[in-house]
N, C-alpha and C positions, 0 to 999 in steps of 0.2 A: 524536459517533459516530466508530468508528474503522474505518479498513480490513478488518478482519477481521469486524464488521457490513453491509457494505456488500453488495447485492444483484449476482447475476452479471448482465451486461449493463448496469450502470450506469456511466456516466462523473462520476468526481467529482472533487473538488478539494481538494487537502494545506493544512490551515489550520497544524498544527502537527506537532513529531515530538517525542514523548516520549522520556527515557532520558538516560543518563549522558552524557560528552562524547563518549568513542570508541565507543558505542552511536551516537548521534546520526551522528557521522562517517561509519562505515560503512554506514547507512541513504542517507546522502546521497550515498554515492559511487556508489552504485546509480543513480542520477539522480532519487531523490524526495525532492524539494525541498519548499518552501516556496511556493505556487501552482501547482505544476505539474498537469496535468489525468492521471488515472488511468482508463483503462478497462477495468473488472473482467471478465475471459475466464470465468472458471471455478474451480469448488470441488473440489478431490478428495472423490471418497464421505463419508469419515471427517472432512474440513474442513482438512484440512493436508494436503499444502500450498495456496495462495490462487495461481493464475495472473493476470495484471496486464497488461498493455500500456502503457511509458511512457517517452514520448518516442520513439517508434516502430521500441523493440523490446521483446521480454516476457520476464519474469523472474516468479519462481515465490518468492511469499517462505512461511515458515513461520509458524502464525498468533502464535506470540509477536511477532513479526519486526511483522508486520502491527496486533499491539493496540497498540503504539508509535506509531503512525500517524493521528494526530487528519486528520478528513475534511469536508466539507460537498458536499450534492447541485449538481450542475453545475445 
């Protein structure tokens, strides 16, 4: 399952990150890692962008940004 699958109100958790190397990079420097815990805020209407809560502040990724983002249910 990945981020941009993920139900609002869920808290889940980063099993992997898809993508090239500086794709990957830039995903991480956002602060989602590899275990880190994600709590889904919110969907815009149309699905893009994906609002997130992580490490406890929130950031709004695009859902490409998001299908990148291998997930598992907390």
């Amino acid at each position: 399952m990945t981020l941009r699958d993920a139900q609002v109100g869920t808290t889940v958790v980063v099993t992997k990150i898809e993508g090239d190397g500086a794709y990957k990079h830039r995903i991480m420097d956002m602060g989602i890692t590899k275990g880190c815990e994600i709590f889904v805020r919110k969907v815009a209407p149309l699905g893009d962008p994906v609002e997130i809560t992580v490490r406890g502040y929130e950031l709004s990724l695009r859902k490409q940004d998001a299908q990148c983002v291998q997930i598992k249910e907390k």
